[in-house]
CHARMM internal coordinates of N, CA and C (Angstrom, degrees):
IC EDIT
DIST 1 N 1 CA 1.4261
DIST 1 CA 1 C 1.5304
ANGL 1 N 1 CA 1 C 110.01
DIST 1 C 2 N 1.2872
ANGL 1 CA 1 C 2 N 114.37
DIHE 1 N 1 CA 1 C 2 N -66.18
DIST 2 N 2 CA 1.4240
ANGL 1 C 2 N 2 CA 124.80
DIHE 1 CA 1 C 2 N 2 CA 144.64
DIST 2 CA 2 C 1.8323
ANGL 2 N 2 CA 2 C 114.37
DIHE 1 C 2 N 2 CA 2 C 9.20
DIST 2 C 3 N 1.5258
ANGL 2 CA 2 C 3 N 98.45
DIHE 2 N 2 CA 2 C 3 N -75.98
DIST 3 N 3 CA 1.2941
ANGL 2 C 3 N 3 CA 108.56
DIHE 2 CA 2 C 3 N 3 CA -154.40
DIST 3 CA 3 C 1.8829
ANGL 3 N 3 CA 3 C 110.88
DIHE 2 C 3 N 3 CA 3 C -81.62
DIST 3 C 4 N 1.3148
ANGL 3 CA 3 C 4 N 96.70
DIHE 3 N 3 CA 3 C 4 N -25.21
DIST 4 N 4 CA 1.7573
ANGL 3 C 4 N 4 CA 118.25
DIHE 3 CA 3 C 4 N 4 CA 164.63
DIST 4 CA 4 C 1.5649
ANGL 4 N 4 CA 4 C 116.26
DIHE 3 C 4 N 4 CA 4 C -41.35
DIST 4 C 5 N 1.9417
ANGL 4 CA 4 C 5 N 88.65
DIHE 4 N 4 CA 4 C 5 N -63.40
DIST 5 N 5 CA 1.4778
ANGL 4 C 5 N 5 CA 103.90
DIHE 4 CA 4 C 5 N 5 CA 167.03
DIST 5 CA 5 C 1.7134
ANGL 5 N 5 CA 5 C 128.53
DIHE 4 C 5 N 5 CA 5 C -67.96
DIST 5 C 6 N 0.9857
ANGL 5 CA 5 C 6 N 100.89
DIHE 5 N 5 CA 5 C 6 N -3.56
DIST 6 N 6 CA 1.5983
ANGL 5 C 6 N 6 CA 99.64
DIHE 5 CA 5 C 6 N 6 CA 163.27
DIST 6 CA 6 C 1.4605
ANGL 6 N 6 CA 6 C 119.25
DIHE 5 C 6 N 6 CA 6 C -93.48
DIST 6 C 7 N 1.7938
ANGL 6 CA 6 C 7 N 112.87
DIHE 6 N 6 CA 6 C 7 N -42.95
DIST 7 N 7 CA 1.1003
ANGL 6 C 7 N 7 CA 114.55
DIHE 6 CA 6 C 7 N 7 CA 158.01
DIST 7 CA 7 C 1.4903
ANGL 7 N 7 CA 7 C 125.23
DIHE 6 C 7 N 7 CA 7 C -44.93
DIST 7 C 8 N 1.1477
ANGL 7 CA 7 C 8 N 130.82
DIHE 7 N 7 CA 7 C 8 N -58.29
DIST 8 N 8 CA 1.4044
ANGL 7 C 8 N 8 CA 127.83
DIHE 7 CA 7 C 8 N 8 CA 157.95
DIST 8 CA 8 C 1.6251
ANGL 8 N 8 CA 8 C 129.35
DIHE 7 C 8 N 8 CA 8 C -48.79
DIST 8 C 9 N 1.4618
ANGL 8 CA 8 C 9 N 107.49
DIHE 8 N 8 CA 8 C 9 N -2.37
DIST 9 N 9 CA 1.3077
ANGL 8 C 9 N 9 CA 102.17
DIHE 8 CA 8 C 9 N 9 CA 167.05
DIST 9 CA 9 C 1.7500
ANGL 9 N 9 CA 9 C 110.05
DIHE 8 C 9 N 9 CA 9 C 90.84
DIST 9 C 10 N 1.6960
ANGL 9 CA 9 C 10 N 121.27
DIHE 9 N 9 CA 9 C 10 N 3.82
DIST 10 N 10 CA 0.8867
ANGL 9 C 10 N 10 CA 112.60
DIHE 9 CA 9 C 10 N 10 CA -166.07
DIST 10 CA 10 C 1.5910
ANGL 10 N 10 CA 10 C 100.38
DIHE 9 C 10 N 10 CA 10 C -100.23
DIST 10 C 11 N 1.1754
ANGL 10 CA 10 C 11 N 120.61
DIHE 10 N 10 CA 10 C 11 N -5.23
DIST 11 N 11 CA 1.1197
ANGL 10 C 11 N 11 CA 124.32
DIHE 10 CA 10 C 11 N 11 CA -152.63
DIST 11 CA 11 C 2.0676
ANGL 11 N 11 CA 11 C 100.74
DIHE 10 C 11 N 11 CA 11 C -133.59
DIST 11 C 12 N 1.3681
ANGL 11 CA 11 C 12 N 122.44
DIHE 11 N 11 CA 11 C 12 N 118.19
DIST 12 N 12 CA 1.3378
ANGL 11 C 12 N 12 CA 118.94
DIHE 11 CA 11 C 12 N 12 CA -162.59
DIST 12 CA 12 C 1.6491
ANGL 12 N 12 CA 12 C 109.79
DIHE 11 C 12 N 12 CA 12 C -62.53
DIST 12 C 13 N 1.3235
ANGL 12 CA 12 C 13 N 143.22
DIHE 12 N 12 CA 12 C 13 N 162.72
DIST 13 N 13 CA 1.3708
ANGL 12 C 13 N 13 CA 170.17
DIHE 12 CA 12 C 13 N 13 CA -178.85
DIST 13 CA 13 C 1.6371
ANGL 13 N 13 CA 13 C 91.27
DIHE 12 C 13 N 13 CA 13 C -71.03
DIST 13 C 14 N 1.2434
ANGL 13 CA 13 C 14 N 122.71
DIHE 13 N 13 CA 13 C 14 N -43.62
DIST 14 N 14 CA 1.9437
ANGL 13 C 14 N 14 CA 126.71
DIHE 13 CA 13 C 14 N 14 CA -171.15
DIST 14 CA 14 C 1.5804
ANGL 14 N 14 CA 14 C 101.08
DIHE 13 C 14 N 14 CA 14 C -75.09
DIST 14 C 15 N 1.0469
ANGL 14 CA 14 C 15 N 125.89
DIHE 14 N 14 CA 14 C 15 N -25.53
DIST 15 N 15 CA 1.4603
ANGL 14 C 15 N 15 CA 136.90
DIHE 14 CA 14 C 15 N 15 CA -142.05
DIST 15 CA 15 C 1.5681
ANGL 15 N 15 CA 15 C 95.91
DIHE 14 C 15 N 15 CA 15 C -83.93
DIST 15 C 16 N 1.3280
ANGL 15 CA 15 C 16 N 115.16
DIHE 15 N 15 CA 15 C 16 N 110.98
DIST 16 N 16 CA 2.1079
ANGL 15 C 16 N 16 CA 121.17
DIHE 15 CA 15 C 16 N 16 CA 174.62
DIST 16 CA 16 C 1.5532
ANGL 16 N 16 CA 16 C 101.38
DIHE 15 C 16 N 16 CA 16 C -66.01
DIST 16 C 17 N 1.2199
ANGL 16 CA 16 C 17 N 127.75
DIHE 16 N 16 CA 16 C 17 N 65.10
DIST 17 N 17 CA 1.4444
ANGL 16 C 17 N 17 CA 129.97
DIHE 16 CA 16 C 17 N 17 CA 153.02
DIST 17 CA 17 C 1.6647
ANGL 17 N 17 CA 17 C 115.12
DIHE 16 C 17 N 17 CA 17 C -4.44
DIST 17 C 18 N 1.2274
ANGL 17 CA 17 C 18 N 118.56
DIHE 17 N 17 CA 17 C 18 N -58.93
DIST 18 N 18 CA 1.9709
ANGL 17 C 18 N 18 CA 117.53
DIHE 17 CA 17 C 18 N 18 CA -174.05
DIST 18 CA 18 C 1.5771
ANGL 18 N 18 CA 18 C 93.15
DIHE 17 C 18 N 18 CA 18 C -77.09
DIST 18 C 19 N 1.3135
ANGL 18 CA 18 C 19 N 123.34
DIHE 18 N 18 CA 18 C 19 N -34.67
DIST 19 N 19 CA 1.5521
ANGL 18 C 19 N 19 CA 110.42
DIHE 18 CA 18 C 19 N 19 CA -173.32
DIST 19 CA 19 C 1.6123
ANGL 19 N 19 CA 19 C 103.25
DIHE 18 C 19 N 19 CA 19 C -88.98
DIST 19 C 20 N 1.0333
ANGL 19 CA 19 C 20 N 143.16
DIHE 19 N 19 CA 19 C 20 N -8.35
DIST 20 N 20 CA 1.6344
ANGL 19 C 20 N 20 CA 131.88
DIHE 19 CA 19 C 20 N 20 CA 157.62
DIST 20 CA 20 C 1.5447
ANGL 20 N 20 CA 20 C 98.10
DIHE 19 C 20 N 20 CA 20 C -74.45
DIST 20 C 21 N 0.7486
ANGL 20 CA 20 C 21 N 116.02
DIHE 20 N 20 CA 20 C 21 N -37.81
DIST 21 N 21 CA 2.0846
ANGL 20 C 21 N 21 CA 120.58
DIHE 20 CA 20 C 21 N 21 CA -157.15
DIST 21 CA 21 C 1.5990
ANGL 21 N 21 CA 21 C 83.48
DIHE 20 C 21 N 21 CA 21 C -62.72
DIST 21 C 22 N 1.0479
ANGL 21 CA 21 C 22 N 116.11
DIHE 21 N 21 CA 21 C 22 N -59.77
DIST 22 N 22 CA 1.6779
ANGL 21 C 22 N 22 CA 111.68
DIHE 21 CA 21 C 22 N 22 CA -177.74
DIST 22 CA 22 C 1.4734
ANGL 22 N 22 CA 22 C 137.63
DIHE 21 C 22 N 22 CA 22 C -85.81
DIST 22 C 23 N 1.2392
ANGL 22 CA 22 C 23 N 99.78
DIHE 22 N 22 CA 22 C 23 N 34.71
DIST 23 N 23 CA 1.4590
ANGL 22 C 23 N 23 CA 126.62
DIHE 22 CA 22 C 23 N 23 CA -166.88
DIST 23 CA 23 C 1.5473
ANGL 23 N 23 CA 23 C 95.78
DIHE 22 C 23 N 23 CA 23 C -94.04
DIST 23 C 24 N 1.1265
ANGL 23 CA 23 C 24 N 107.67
DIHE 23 N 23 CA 23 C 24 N -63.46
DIST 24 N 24 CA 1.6510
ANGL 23 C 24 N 24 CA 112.50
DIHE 23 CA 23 C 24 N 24 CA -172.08
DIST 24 CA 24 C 1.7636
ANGL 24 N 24 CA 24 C 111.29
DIHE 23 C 24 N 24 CA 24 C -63.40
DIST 24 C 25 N 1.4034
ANGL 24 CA 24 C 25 N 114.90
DIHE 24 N 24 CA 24 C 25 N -58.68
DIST 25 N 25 CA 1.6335
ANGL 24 C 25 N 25 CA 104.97
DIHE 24 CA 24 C 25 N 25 CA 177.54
DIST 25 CA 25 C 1.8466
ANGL 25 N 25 CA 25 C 121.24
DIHE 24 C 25 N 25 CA 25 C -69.86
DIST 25 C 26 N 1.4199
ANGL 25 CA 25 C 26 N 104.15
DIHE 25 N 25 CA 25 C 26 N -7.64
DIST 26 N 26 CA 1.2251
ANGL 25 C 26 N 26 CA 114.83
DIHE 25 CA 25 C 26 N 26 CA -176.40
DIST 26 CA 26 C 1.7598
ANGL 26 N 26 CA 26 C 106.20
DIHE 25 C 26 N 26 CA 26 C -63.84
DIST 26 C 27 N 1.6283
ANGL 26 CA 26 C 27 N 91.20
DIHE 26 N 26 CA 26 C 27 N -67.99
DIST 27 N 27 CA 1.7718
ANGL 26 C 27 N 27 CA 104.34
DIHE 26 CA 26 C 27 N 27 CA 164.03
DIST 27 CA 27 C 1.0767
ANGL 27 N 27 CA 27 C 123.07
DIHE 26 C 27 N 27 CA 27 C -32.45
DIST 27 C 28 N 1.3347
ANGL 27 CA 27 C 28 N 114.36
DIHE 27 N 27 CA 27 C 28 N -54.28
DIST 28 N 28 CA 1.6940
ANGL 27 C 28 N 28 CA 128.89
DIHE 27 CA 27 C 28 N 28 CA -163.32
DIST 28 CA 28 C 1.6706
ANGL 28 N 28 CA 28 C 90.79
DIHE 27 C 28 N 28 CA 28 C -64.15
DIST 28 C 29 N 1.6349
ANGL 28 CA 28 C 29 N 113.84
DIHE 28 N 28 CA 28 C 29 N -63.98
DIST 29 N 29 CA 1.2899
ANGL 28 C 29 N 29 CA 96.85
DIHE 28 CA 28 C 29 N 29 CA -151.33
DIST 29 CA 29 C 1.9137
ANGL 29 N 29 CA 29 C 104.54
DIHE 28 C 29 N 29 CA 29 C -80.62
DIST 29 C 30 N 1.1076
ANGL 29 CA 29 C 30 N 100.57
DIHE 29 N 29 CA 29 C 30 N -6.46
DIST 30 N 30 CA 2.0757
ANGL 29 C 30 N 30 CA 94.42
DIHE 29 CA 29 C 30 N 30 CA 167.54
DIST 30 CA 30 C 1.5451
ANGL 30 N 30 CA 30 C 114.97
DIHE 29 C 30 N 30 CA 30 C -82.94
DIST 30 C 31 N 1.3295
ANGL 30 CA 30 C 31 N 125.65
DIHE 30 N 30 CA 30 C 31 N -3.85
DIST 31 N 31 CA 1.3884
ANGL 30 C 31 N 31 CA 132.89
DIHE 30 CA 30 C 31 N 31 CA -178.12
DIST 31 CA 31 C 1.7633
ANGL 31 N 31 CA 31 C 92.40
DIHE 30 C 31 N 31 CA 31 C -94.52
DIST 31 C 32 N 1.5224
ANGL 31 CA 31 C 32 N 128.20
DIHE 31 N 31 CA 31 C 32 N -60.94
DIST 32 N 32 CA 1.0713
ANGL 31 C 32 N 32 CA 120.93
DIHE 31 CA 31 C 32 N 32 CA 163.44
DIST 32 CA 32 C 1.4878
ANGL 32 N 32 CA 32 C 136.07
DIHE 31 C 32 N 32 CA 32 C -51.36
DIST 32 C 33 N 1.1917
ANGL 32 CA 32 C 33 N 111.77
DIHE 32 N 32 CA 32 C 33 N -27.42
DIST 33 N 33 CA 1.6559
ANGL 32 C 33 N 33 CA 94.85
DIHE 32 CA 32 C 33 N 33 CA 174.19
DIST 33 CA 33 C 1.5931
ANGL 33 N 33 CA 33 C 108.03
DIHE 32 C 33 N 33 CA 33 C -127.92
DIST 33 C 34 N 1.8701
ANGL 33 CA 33 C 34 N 119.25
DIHE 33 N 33 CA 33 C 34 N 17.82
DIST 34 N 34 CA 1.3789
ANGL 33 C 34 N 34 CA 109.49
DIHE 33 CA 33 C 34 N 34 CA 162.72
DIST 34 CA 34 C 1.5125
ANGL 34 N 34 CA 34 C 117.03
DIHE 33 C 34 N 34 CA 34 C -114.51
DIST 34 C 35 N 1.4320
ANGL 34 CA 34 C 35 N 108.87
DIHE 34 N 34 CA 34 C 35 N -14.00
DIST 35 N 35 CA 1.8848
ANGL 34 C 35 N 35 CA 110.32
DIHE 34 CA 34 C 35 N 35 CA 158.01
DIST 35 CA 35 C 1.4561
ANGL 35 N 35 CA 35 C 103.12
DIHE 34 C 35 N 35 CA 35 C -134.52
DIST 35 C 36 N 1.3670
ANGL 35 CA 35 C 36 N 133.89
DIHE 35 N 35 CA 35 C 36 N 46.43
DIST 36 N 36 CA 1.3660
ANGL 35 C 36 N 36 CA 126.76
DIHE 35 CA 35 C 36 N 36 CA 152.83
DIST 36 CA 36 C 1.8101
ANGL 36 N 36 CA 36 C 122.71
DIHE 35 C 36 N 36 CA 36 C 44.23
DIST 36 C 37 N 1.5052
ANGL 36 CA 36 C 37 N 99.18
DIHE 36 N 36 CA 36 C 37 N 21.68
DIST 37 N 37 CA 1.3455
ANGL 36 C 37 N 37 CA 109.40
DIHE 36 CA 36 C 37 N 37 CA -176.50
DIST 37 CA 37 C 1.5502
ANGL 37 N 37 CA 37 C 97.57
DIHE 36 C 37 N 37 CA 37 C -77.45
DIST 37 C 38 N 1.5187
ANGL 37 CA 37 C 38 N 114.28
DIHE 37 N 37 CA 37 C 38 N -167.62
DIST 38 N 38 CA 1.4040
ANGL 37 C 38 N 38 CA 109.40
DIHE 37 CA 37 C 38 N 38 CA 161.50
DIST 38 CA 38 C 1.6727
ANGL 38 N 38 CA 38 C 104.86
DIHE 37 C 38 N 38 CA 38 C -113.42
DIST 38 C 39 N 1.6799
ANGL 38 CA 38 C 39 N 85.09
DIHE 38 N 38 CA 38 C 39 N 160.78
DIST 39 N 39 CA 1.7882
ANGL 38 C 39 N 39 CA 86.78
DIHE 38 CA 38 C 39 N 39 CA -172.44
DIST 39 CA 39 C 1.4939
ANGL 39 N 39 CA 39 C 92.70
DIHE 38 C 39 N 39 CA 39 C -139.69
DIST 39 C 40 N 1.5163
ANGL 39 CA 39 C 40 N 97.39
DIHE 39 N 39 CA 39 C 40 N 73.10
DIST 40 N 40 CA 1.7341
ANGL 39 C 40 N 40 CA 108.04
DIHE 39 CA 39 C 40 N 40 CA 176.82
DIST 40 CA 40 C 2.0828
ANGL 40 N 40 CA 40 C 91.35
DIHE 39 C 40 N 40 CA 40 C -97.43
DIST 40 C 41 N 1.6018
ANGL 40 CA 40 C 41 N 97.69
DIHE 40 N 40 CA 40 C 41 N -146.29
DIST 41 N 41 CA 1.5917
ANGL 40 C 41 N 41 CA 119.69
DIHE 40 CA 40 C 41 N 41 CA -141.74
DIST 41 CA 41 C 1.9160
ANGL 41 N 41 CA 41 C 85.18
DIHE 40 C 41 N 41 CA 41 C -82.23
DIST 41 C 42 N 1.6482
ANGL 41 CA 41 C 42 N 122.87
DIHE 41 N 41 CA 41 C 42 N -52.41
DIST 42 N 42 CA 1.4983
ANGL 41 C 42 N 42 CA 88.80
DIHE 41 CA 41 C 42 N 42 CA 170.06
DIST 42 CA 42 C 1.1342
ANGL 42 N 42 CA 42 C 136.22
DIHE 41 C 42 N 42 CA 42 C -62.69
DIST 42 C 43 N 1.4281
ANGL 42 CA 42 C 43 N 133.44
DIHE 42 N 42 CA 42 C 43 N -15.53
DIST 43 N 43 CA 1.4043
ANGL 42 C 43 N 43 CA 119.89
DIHE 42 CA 42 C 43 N 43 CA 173.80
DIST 43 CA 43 C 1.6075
ANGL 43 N 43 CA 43 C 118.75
DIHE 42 C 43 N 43 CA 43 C -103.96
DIST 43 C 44 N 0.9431
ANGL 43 CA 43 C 44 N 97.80
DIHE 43 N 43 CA 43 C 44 N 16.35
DIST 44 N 44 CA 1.5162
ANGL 43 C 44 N 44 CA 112.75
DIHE 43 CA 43 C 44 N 44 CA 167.36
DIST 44 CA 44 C 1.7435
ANGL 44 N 44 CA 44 C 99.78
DIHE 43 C 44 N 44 CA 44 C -88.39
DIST 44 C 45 N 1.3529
ANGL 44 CA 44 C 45 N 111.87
DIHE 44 N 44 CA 44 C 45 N -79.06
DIST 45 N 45 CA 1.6249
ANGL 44 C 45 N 45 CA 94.40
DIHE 44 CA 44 C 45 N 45 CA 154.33
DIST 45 CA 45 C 1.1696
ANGL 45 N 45 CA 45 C 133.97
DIHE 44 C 45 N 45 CA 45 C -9.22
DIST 45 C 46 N 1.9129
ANGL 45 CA 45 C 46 N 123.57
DIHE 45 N 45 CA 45 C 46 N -61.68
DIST 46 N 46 CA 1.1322
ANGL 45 C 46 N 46 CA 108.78
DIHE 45 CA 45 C 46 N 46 CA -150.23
DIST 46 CA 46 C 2.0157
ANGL 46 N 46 CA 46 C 92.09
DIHE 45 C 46 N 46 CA 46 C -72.58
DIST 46 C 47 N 0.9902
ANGL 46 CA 46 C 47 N 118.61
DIHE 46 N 46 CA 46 C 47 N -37.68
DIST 47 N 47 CA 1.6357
ANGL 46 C 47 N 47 CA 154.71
DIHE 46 CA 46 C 47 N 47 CA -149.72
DIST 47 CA 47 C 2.2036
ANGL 47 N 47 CA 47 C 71.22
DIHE 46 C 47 N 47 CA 47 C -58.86
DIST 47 C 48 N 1.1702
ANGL 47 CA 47 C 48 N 112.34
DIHE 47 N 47 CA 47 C 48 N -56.54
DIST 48 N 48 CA 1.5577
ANGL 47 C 48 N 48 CA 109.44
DIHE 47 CA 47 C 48 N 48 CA -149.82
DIST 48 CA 48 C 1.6660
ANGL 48 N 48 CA 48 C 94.23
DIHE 47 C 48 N 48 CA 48 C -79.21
DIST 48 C 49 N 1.7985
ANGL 48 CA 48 C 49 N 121.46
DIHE 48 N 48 CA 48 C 49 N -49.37
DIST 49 N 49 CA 1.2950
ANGL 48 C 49 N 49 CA 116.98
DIHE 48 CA 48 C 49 N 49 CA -158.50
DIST 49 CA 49 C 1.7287
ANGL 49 N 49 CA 49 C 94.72
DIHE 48 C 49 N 49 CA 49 C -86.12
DIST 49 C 50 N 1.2710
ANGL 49 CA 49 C 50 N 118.79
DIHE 49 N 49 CA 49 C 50 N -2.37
DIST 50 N 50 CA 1.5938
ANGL 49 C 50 N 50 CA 107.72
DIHE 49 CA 49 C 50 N 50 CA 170.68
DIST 50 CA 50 C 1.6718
ANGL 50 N 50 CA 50 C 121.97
DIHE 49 C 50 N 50 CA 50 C -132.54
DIST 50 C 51 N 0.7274
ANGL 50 CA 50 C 51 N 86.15
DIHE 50 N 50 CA 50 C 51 N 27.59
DIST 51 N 51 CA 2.0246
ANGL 50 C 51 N 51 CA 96.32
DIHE 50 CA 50 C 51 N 51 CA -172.66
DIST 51 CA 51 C 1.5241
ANGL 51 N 51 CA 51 C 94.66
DIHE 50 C 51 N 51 CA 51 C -142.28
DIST 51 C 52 N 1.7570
ANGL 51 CA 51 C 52 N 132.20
DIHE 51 N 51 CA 51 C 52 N -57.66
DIST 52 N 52 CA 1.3872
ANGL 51 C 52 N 52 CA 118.10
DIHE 51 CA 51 C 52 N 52 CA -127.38
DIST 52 CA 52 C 1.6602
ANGL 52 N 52 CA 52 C 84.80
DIHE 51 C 52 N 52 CA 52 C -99.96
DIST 52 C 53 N 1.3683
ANGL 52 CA 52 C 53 N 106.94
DIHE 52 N 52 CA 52 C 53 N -49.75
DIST 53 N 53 CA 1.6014
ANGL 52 C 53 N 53 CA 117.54
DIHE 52 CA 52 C 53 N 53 CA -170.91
DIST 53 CA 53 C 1.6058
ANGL 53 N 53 CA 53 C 96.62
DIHE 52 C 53 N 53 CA 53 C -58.35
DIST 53 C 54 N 1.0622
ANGL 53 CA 53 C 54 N 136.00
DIHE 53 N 53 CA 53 C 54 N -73.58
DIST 54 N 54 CA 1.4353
ANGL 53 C 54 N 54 CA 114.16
DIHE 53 CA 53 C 54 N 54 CA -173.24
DIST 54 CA 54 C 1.3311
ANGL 54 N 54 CA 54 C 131.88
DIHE 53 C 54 N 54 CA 54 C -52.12
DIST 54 C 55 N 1.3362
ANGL 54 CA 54 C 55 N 123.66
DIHE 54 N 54 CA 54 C 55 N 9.92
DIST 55 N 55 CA 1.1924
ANGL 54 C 55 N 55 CA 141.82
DIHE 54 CA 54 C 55 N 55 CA -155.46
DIST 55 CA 55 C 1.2628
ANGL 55 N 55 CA 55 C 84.55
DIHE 54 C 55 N 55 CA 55 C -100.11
DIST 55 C 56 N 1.6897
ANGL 55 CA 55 C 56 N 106.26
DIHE 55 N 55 CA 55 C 56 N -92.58
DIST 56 N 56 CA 1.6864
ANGL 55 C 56 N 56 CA 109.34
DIHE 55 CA 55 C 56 N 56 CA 163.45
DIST 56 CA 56 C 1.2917
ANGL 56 N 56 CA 56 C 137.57
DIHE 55 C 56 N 56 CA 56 C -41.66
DIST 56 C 57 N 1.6164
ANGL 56 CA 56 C 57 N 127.92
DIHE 56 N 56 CA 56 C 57 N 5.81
DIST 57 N 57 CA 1.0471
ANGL 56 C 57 N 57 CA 123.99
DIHE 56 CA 56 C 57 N 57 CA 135.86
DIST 57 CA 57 C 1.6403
ANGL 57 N 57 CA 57 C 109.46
DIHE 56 C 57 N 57 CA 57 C 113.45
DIST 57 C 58 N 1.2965
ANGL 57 CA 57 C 58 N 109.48
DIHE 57 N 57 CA 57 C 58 N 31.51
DIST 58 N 58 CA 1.5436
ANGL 57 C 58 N 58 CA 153.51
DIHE 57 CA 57 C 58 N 58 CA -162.75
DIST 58 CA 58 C 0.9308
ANGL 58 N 58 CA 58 C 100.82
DIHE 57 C 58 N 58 CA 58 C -120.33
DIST 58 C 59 N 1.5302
ANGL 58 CA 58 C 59 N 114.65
DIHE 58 N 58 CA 58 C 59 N 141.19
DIST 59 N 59 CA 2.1691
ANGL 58 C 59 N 59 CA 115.67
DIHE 58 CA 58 C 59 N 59 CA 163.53
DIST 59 CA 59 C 1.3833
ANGL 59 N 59 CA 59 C 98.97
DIHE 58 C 59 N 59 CA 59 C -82.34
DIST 59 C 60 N 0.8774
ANGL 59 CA 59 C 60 N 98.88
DIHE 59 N 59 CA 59 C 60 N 161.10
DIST 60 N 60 CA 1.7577
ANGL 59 C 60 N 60 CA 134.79
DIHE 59 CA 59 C 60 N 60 CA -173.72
DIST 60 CA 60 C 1.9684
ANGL 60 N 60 CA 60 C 87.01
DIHE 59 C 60 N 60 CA 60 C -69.96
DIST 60 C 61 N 1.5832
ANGL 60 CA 60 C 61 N 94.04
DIHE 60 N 60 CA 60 C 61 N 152.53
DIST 61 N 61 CA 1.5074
ANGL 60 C 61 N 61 CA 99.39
DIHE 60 CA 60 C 61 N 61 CA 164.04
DIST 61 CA 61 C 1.7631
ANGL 61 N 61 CA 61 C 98.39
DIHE 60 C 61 N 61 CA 61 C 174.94
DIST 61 C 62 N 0.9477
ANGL 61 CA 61 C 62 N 91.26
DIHE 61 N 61 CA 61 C 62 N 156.94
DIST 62 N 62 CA 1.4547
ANGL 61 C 62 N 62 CA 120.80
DIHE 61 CA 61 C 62 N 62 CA 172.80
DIST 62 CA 62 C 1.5393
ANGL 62 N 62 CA 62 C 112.46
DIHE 61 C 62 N 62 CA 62 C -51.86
DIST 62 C 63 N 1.2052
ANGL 62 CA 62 C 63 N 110.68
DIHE 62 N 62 CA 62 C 63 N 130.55
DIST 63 N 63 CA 1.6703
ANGL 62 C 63 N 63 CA 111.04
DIHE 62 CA 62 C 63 N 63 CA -172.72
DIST 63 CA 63 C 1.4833
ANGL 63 N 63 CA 63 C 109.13
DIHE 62 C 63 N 63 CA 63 C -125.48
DIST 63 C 64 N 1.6361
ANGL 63 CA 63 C 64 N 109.41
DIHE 63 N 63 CA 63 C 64 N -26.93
DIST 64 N 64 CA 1.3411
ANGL 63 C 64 N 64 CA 110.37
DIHE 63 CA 63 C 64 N 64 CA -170.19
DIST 64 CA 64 C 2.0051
ANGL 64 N 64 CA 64 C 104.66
DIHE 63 C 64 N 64 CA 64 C -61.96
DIST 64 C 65 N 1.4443
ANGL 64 CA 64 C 65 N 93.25
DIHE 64 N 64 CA 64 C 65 N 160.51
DIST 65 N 65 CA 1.3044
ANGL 64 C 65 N 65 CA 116.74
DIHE 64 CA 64 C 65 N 65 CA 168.32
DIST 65 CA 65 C 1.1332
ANGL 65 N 65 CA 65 C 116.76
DIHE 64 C 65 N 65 CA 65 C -100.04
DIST 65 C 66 N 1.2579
ANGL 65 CA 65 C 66 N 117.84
DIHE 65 N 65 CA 65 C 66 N 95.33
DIST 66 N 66 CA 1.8081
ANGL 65 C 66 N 66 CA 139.71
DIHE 65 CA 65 C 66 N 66 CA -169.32
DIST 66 CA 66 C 1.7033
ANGL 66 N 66 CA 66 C 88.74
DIHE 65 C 66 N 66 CA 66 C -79.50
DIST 66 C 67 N 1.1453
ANGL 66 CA 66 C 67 N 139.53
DIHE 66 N 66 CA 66 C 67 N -4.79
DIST 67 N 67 CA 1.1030
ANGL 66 C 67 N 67 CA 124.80
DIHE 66 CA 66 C 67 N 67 CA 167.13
DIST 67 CA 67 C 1.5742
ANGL 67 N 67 CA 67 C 139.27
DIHE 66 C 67 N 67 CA 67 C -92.61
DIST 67 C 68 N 1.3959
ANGL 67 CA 67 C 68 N 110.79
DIHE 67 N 67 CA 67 C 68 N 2.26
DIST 68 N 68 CA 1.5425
ANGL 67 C 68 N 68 CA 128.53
DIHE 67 CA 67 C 68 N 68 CA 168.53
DIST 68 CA 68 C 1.3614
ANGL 68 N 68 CA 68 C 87.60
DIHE 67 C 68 N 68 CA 68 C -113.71
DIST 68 C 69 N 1.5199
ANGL 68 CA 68 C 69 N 82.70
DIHE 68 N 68 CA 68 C 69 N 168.70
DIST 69 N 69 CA 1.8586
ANGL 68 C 69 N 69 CA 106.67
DIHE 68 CA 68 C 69 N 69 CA -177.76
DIST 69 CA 69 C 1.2918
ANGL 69 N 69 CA 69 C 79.66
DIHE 68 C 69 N 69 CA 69 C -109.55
DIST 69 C 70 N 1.6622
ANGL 69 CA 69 C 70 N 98.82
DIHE 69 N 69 CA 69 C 70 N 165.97
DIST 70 N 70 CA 1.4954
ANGL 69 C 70 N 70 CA 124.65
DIHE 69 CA 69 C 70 N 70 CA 172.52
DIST 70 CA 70 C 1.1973
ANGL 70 N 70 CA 70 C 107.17
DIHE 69 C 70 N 70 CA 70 C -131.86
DIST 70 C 71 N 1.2788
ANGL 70 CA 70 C 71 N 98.63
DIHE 70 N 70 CA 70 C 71 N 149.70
DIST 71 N 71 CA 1.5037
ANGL 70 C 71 N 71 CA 110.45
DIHE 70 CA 70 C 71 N 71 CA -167.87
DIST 71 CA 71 C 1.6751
ANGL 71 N 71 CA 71 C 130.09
DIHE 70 C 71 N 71 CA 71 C -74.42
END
COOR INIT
IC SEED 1 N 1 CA 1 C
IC BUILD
């Protein structure tokens, strides 16, 4: 997906494509097995609208859906 978006220009020429790609499950799975939190669909969010997008060269923003409750 990554590499699509570079082809299209959305994504910069500087940008380590395999090291963003593993940005998001990397987090997830060190939040799960180094403080036993959960690392379901909001913090996967937070991980993409504040870690992944500025990476690729995007501002940071809010991804969650303030409109469901969580459990």
């Amino acid at each position: 997906m990554l590499e699509r978006a570079r082809d299209r220009g959305e994504v910069g020429p500087a940008v380590d494509v395999p090291m963003a790609a593993s940005l998001v499950p990397s987090l997830m799975l060190q939040r799960a097995l180094m403080t036993g939190q959960p690392a379901g669909l909001a913090y996967a969010q937070q991980i993409v609208g504040g870690v992944l997008l500025p990476v690729l060269g995007h501002p940071a923003r809010s991804l969650l859906d303030t409109t469901k409750d969580t459990p």
